[in-house]
C-alpha positions as CSV (number, residue, x, y, z in Angstrom):
1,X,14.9,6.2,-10.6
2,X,15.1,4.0,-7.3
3,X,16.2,0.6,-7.0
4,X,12.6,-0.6,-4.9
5,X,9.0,0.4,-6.1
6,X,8.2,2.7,-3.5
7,X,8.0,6.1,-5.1
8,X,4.3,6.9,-5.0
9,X,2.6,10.4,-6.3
10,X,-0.4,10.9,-5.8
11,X,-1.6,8.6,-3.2
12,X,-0.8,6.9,-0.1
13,X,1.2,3.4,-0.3
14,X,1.7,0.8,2.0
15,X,5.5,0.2,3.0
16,X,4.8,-3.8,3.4
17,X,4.1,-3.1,-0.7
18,X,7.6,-1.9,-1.8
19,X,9.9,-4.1,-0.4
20,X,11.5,-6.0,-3.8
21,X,13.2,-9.1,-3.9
22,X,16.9,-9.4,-3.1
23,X,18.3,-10.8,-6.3
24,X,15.7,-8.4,-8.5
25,X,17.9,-6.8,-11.0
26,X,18.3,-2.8,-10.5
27,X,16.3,-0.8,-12.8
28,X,19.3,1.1,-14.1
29,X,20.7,-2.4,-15.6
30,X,17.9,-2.6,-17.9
31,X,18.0,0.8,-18.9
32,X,21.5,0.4,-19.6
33,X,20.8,-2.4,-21.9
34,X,18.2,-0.6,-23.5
35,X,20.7,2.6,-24.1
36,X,22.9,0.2,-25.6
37,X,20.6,-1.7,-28.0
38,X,19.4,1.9,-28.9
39,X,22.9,3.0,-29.7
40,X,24.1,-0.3,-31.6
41,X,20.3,0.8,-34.0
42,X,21.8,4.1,-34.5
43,X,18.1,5.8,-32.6
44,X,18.3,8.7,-30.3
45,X,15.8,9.7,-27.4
46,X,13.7,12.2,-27.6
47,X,14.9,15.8,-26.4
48,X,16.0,16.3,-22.8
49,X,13.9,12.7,-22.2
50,X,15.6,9.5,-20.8
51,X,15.2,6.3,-22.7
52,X,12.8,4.4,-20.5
53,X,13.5,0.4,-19.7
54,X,10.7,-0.8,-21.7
55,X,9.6,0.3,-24.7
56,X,8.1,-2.0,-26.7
57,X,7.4,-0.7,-30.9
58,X,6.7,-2.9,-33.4
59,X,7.4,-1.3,-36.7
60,X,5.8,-2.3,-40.3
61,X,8.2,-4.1,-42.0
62,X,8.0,-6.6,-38.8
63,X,4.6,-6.8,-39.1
64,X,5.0,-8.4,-42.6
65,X,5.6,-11.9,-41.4
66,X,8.0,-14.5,-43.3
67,X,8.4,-17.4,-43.1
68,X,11.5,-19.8,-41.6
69,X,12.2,-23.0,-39.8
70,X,10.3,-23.9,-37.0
71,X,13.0,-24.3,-33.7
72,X,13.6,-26.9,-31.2
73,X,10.8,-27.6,-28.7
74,X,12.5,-25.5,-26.1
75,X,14.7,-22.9,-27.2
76,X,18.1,-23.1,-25.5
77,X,18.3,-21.6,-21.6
78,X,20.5,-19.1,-23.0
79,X,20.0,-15.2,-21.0
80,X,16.7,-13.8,-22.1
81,X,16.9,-10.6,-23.7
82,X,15.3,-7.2,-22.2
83,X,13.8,-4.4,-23.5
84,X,14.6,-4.3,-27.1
85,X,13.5,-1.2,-29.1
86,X,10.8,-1.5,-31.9
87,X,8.8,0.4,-34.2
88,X,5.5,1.5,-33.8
89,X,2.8,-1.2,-33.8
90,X,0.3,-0.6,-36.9
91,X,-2.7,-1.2,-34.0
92,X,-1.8,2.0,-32.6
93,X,-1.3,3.8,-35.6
94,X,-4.8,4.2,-36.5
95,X,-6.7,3.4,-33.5
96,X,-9.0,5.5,-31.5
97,X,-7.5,8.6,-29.4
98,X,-6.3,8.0,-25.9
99,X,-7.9,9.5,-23.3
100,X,-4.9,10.6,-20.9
101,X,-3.4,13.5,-20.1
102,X,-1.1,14.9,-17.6
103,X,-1.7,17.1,-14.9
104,X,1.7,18.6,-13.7
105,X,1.8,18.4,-9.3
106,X,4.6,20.1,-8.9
107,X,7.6,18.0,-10.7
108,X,5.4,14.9,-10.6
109,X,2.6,13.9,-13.2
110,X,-1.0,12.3,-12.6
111,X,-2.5,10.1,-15.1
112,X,-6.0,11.8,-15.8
113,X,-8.6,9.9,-17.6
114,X,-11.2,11.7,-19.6
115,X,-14.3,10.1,-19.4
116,X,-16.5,11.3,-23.0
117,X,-16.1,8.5,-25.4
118,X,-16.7,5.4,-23.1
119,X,-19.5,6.6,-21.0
120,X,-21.9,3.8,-20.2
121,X,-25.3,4.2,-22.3
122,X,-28.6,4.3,-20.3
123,X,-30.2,0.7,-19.6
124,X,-33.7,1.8,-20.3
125,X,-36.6,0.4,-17.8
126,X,-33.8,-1.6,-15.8
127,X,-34.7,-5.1,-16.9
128,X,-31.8,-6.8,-18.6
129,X,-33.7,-8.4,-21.4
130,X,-34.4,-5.1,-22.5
131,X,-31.2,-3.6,-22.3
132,X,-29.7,-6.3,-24.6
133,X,-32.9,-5.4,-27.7
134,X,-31.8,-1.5,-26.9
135,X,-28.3,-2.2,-27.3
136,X,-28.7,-3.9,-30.8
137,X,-28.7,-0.3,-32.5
138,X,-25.6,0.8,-31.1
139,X,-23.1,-2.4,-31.0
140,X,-21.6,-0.9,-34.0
141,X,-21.0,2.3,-33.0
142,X,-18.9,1.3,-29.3
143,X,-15.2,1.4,-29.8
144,X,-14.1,1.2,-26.4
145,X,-12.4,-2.2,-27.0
146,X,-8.6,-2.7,-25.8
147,X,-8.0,-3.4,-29.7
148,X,-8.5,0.0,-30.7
149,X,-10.9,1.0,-33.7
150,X,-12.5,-1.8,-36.5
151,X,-10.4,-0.5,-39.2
152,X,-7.5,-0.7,-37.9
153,X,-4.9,-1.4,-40.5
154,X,-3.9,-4.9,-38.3
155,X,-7.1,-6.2,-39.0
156,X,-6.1,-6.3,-42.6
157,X,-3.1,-8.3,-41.9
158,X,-4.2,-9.8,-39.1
159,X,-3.3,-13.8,-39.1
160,X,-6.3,-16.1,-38.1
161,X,-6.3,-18.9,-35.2
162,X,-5.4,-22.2,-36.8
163,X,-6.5,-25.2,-34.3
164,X,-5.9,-28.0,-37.0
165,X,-2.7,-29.3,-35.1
166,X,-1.1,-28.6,-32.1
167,X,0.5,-24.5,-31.4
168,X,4.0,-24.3,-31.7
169,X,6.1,-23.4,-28.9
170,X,8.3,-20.5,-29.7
171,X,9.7,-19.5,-26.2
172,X,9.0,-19.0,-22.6
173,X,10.5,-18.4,-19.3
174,X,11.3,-21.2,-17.1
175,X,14.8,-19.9,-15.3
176,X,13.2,-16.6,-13.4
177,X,11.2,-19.1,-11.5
178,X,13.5,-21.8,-10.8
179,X,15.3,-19.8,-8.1
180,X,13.1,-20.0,-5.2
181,X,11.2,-23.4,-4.4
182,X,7.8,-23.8,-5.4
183,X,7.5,-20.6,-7.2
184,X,4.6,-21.3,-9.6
185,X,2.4,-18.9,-11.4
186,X,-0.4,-17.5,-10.9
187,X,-2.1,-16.7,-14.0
188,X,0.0,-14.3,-17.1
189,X,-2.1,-11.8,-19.3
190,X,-1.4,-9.9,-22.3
191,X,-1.0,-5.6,-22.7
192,X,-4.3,-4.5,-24.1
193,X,-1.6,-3.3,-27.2
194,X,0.0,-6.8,-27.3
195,X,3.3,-5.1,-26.5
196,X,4.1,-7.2,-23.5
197,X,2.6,-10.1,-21.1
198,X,1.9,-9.6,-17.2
199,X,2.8,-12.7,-15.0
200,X,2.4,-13.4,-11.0
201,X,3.7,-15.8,-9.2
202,X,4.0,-17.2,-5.7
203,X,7.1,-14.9,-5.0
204,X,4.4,-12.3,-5.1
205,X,6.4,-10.5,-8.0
206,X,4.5,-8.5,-11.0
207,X,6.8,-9.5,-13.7
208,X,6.6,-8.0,-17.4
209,X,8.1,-9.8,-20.5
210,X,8.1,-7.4,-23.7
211,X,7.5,-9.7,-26.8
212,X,10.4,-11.5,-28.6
213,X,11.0,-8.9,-32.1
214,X,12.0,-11.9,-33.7
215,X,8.4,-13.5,-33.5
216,X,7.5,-10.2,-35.9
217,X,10.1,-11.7,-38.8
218,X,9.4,-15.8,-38.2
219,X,13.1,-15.6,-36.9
220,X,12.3,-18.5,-34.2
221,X,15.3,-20.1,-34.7
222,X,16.8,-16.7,-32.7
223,X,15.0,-16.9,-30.3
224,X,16.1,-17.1,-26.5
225,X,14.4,-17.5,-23.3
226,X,12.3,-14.5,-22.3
227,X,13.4,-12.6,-19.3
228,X,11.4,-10.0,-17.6
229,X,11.9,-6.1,-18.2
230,X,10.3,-5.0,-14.9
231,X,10.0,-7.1,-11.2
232,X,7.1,-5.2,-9.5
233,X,6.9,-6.7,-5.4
234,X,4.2,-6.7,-3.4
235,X,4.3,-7.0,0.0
236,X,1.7,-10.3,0.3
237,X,-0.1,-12.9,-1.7
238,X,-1.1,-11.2,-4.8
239,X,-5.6,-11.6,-5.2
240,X,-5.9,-10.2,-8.5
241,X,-4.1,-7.7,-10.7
242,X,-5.4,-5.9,-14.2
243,X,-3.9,-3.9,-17.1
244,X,-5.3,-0.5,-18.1
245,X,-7.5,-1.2,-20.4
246,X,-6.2,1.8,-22.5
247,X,-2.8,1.0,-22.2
248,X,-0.6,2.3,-25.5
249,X,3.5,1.4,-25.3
250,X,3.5,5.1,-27.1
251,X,2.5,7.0,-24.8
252,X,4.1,6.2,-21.2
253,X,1.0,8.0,-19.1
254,X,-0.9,5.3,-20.1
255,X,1.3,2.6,-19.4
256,X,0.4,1.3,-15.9
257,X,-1.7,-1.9,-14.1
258,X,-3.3,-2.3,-10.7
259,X,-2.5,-5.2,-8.1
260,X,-4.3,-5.7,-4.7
261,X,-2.4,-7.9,-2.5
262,X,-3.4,-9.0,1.5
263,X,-3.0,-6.5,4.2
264,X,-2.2,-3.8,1.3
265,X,-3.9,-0.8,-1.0
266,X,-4.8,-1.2,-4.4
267,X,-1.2,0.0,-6.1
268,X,-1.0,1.3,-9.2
269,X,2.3,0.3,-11.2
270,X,4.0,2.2,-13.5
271,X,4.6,-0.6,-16.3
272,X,7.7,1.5,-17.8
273,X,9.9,2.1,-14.9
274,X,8.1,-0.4,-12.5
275,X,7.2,2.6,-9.5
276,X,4.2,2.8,-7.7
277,X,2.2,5.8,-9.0
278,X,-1.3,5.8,-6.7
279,X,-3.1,3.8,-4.3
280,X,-6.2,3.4,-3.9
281,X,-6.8,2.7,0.2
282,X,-10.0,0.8,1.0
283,X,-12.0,1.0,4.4
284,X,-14.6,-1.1,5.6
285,X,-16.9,-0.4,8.6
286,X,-14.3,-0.1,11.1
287,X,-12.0,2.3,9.6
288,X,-9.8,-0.3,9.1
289,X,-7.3,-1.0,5.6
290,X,-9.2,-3.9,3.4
291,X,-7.7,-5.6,0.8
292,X,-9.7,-6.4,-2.5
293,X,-10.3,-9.6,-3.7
294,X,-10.7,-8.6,-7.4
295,X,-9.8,-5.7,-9.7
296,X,-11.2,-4.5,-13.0
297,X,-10.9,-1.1,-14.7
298,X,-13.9,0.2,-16.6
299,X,-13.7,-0.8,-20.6
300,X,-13.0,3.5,-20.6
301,X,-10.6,3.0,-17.9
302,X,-12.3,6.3,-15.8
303,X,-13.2,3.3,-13.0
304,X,-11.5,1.1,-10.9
305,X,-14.1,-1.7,-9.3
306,X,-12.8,-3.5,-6.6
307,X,-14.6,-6.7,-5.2
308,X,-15.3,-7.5,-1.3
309,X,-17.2,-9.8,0.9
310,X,-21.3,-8.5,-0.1
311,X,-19.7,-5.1,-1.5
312,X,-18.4,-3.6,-4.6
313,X,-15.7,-0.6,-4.2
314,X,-15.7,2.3,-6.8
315,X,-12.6,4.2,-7.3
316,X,-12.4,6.9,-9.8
317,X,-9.1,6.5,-11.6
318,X,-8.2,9.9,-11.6
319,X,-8.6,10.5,-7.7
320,X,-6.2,8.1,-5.9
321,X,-7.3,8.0,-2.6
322,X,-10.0,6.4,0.1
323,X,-12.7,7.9,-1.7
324,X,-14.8,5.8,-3.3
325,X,-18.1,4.7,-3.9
326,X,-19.7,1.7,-2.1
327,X,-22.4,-0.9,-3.8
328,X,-23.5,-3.5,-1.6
329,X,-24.8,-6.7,-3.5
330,X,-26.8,-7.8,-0.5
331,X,-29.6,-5.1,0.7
332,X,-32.2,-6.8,3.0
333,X,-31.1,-10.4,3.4
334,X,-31.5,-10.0,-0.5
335,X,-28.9,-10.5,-3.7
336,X,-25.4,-11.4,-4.3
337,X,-24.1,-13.1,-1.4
338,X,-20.3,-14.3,-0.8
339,X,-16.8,-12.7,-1.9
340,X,-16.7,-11.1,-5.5
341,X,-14.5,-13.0,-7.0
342,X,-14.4,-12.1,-10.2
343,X,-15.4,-9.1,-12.8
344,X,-16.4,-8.8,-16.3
345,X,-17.9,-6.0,-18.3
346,X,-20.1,-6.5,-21.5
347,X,-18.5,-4.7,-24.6
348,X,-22.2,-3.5,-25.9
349,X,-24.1,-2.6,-22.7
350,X,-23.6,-0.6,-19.7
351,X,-23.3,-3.9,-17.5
352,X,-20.9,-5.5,-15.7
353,X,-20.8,-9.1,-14.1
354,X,-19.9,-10.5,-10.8
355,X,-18.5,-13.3,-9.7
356,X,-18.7,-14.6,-6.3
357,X,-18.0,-17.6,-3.6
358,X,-21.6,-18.4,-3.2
359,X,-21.6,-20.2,-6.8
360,X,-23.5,-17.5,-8.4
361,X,-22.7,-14.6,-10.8
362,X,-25.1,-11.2,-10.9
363,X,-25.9,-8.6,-13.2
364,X,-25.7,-5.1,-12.2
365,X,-25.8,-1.6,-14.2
366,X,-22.8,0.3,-14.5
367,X,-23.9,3.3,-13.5
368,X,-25.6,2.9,-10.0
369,X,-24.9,-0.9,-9.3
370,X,-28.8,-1.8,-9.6
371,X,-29.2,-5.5,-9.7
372,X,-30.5,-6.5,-13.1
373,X,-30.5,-10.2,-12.7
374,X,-29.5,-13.0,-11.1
375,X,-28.2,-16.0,-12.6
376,X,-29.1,-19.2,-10.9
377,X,-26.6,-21.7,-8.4
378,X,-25.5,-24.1,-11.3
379,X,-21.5,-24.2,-10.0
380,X,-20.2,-26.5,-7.5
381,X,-17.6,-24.5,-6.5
382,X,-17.2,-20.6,-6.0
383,X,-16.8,-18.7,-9.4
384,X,-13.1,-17.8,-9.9
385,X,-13.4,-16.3,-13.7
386,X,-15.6,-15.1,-16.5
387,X,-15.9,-13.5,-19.5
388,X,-18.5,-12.3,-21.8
389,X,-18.3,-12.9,-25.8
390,X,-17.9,-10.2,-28.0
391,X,-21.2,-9.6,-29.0
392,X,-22.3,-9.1,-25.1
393,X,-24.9,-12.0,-25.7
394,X,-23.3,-15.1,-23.7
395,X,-21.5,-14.9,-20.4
396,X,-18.7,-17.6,-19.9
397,X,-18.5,-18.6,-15.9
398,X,-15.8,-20.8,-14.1
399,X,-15.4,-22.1,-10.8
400,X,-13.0,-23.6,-8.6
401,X,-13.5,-27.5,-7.7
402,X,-15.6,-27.5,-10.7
403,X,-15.2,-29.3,-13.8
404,X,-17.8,-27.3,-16.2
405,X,-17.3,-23.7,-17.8
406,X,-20.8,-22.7,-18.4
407,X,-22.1,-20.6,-20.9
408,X,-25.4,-18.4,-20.5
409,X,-27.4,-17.0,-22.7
410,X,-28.1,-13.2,-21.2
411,X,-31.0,-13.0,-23.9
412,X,-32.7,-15.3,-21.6
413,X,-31.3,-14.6,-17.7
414,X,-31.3,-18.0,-16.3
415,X,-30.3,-19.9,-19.4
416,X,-27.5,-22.1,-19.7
417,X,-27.1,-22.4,-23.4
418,X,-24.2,-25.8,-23.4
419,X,-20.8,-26.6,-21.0
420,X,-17.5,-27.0,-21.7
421,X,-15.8,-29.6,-19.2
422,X,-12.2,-29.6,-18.1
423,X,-10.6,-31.2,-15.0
424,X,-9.6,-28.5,-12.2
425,X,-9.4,-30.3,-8.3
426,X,-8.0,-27.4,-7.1
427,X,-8.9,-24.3,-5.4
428,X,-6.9,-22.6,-7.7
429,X,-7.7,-19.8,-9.8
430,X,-7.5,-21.3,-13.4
431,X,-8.3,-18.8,-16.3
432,X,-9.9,-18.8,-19.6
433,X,-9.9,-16.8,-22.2
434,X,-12.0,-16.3,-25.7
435,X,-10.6,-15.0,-29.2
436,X,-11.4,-12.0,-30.6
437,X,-14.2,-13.3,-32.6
438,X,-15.8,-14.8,-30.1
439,X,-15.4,-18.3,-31.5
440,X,-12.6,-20.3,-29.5
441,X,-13.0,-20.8,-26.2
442,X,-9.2,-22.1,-24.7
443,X,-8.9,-23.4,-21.5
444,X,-6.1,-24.9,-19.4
445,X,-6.6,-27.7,-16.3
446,X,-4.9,-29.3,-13.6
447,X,-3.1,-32.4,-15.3
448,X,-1.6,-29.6,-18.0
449,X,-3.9,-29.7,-20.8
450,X,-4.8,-27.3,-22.9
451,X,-8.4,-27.5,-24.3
452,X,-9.4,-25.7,-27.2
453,X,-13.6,-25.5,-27.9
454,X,-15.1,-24.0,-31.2
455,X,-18.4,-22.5,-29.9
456,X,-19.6,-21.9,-33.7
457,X,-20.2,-26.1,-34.1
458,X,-22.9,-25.7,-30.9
459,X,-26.8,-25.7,-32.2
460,X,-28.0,-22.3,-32.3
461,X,-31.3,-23.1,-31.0
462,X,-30.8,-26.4,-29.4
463,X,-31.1,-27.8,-25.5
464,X,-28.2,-27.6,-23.2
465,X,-25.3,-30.1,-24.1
466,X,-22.1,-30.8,-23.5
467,X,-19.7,-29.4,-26.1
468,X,-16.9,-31.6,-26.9
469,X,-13.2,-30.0,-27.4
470,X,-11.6,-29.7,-31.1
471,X,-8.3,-29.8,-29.5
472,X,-6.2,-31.2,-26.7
473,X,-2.8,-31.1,-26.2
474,X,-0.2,-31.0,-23.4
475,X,1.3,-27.8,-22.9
476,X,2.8,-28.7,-19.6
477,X,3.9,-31.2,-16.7
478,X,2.1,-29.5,-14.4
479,X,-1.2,-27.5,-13.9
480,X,-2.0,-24.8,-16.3
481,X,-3.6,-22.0,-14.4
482,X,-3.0,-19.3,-17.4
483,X,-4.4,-18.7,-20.8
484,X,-4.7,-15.4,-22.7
485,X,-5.1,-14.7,-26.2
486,X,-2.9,-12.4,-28.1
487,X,-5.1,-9.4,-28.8
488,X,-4.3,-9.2,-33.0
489,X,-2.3,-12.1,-33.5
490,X,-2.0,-16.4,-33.5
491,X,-0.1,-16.3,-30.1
492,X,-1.3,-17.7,-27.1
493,X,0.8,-17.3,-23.5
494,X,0.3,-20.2,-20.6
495,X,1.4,-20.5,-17.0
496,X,1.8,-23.5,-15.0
497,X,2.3,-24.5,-11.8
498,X,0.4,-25.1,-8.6
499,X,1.0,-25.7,-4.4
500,X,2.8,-28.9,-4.2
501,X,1.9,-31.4,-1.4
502,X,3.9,-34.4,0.3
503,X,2.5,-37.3,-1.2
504,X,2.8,-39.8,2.5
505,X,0.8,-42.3,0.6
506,X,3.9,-43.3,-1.7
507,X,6.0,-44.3,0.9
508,X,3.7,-46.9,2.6
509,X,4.0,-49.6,0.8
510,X,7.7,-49.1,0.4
511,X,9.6,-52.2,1.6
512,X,12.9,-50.4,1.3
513,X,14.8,-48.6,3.6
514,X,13.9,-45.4,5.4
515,X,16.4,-43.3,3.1
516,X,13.8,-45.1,-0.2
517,X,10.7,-44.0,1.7
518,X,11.6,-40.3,1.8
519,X,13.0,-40.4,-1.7
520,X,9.5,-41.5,-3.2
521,X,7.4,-39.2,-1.3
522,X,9.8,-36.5,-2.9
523,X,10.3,-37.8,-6.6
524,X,6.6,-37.5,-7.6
525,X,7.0,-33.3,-6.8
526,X,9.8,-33.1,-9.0
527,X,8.5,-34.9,-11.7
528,X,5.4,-32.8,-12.0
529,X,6.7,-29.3,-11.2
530,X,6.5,-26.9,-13.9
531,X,6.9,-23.5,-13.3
532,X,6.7,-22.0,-16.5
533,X,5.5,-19.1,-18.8
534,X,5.4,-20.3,-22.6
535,X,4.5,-18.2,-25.6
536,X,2.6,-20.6,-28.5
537,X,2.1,-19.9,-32.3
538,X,-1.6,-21.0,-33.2
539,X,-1.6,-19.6,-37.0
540,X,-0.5,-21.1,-40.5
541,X,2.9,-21.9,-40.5
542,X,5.5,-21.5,-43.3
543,X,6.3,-24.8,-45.3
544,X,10.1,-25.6,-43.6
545,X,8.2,-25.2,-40.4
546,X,5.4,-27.1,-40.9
547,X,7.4,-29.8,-42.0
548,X,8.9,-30.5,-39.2
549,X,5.4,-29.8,-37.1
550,X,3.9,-32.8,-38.8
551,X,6.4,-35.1,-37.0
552,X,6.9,-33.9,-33.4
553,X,3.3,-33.1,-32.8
554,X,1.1,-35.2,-30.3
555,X,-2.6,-34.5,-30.2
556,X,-4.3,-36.4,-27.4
557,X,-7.3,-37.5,-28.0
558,X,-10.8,-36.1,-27.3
């Protein structure tokens, strides 16, 4: 295995895309750690195959949680660990069959997607009213969630969200980012098999942090500073990057995540050993390399959709390449105007959402790109994120420059059913994220809040209002531009940081020296910066911890 991410297999790749940083830790170090850990735990590899640097398994008897004594507020900035080897995760053990295989090319494999299971459903007359009252017979029966099937055994023990008090931070990873100046994040997301988190930051480094074992056992007072497992580098600013929505730490094929960056293909990342598998090359009318603005994979992971200015890309996951197919959101001065910013599809319907800069998000069918609806110009500032709720009922919108999450009814195309509001002056992307039920909407903002809304306490039937939060508090100094929801249990991961700009305004009405000036245009960045990823426990606490909750948390007030 090479040192740089430049490997690729089946496709084309970019060279600006595999240059990696200078003081990125060689892939052989980790897997050396890894061999070791394995060897102190008495497990062997499989036949003839190398241990690979991250493998994340949970087994059962972690999945029994304890209880202990809740740790300091930030663990010690001792060296994170890496890839630690655990047992199987019970969400995998019983949940649907992947859809991967390998196709041998030569002494190099190809992650092939089968695409039976998750095909989209028909959408009837076209009208999306319609498809919604069709769809009701058949929620039950679609499984292509990233949590695997109902019954899975972690449903069972499965801890619920607790918003009562504050979260309790267990860990994070503030060190990896203090090396470079002004290296904030970008945004952090979790594995669709809660294995492992995804960060970006203004480095333009993937980085992926497997999840502490000792969270597993209530063993906080263990635990160290994360440190990641893999350093992916892109060549130039990051736009967007997704998981596989497939994605199983068992099964390596499926282990991989896509990143457009500017001036570069789509890559495809191998998330075990951190290589570039594919690319996916766009072209626009000029033959010339275009870089997309947005990624999502398909909820069956056959698709790759890739958003442009007035245009939606189509790659088929299983064909690296240029070919793709093209779906314009603007035909005859008509439709979706603007960048696509943003993606989301509905778990129940054939339908995905776009976001764009022209304050608007559309509705199109999945399996031509027809228009379905249009929702009306409600944002002041272009859409940057949104999400739809687990029922495919509501659509959650967000823009940048705009204080107001929105949330439409898709029952009723135009509707805007109440708003959640939350400070973000920036132009930054800052995400959002909903439980798995559908009931908590979290949120973070500019001044490092998070806000926690319970949707469930909205009137069913009532007029648009503002919905007030159930629970602030700050998570950090500085902005919070990440939030994503463990997929099966009470954690929660944040990002922080933003662009930091002299403040000349300070200095003005200094009446000290020149040497004072300079020092208080300075002292206000330092103050606020806050580059950090942080890893939160939102469920029911044991008694010693809670304890000692009771008198260290501050809840601001609503």
């Amino acid at each position: 295995m090479s040192d740089s991410a430049g490997a690729s297999e089946s496709g084309g790749v970019a060279g600006a895309g595999q240059d990696a940083e200078a003081d990125n830790e060689p892939p052989q170090q980790v897997q050396t750690l890894h061999e070791l850990e394995c060897l102190e735990a008495g497990e062997t590899s499989e036949e003839g195959a190398p241990p690979a640097p991250k493998r994340t398994k949970l087994s059962e008897e972690e999945q029994d949680l304890g209880q202990s004594a809740e740790p300091d507020e930030r663990p010690g900035e001792t060296a994170g660990q890496t890839g630690l080897p655990q047992e199987e995760p019970a969400a995998q053990k019983s949940g649907e069959p992947l859809q991967c295989e390998r196709e041998s090319q030569g002494e190099k494999e190809v992650p092939v997607i089968g695409g039976g299971e998750g095909e989209c459903h028909q959408n009837g007359d076209g009208r999306y009213g319609a498809v919604l009252e069709e769809g009701k017979a058949t929620e039950e029966e679609e499984d292509h969630n990233a949590n695997g099937s109902t019954d899975s055994p972690v449903e069972a023990q499965q801890l619920g969200l607790e918003f009562t008090q504050k979260p309790q931070m267990l860990t994070g990873s503030w060190t990896e980012y203090a090396s470079i100046p002004e290296n904030y994040l970008k945004g952090c997301k979790w594995a669709p098999d809660g294995s492992c988190i995804l960060t970006n930051s203004a480095d333009n480094v993937l980085r992926v942090y497997n999840l502490p074992p000792e969270i597993y056992s209530y063993n906080w007072d263990l635990l160290r500073e994360m440190s990641p497992v893999l350093r992916m580098a892109e060549g130039d600013t990051i736009y967007d990057y997704c998981w596989y929505p497939k994605m199983n730490s068992m099964d390596p094929d499926t282990c991989f995540l896509a990143s457009s960056s500017r001036d570069n293909p789509v890559h495809i990342w191998d998330a075990f050993y951190g290589e570039v598998r594919a690319s996916f090359r766009p072209y626009n009318h000029l033959d010339e390399l275009t870089a997309a603005h947005s990624l999502c994979f398909s909820p069956d992971g056959t698709q790759l959709y890739c958003g442009f200015d007035k245009t939606v890309r189509v790659f088929y996951t299983e064909r690296p390449g240029r070919d793709c197919e093209e779906r314009p959101t603007v035909v005859k001065k008509q439709g979706q105007s603007g960048i696509i910013s943003c993606f989301g599809f509905s778990p129940c319907q054939s339908v995905y959402a776009c976001g764009s800069y022209s304050r608007c998000a559309g509705l199109y069918s999945c399996q031509d790109g027809t228009l379905l609806a249009l929702l009306p110009t409600r944002h002041h500032g272009g859409l940057t994120h949104l999400l739809f709720s687990p029922d495919g009922n509501y659509l959650y919108t967000g823009g940048r420059k705009d204080p107001e999450i929105l949330c439409w009814d898709l029952r009723e195309p135009g509707k805007v059913v109440f708003s959640f509001k939350r400070n973000v002056a920036t132009n930054q992307r800052i995400y959002f994220d909903l439980d798995q039920s559908g009931r908590y909407l979290l949120s973070g903002d500019t001044e490092g809040v998070v806000l926690v809304w319970d949707t469930q306490t909205a009137p069913p039937d009532g007029d648009e209002e503002l919905l007030q939060p159930q629970l602030r508090f700050q998570a950090h100094w500085d902005c919070t531009n990440g939030i994503s929801v463990h997929p099966f249990m009470p954690l929660l991961a944040t990002s922080s940081g933003q662009r930091q700009f002299p403040w000349p305004g300070d200095s003005e009405g200094e009446s000290g020296s020149d040497g004072e000036g300079t020092e208080a245009v300075t002292s206000p960045q330092e103050i606020r910066q806050d580059n950090t990823l942080s890893l939160w426990w939102a469920g029911p606490l044991g008694p010693a911890a809670e304890g000692t909750t009771e008198q260290s948390t501050v809840v601001l007030d609503a």
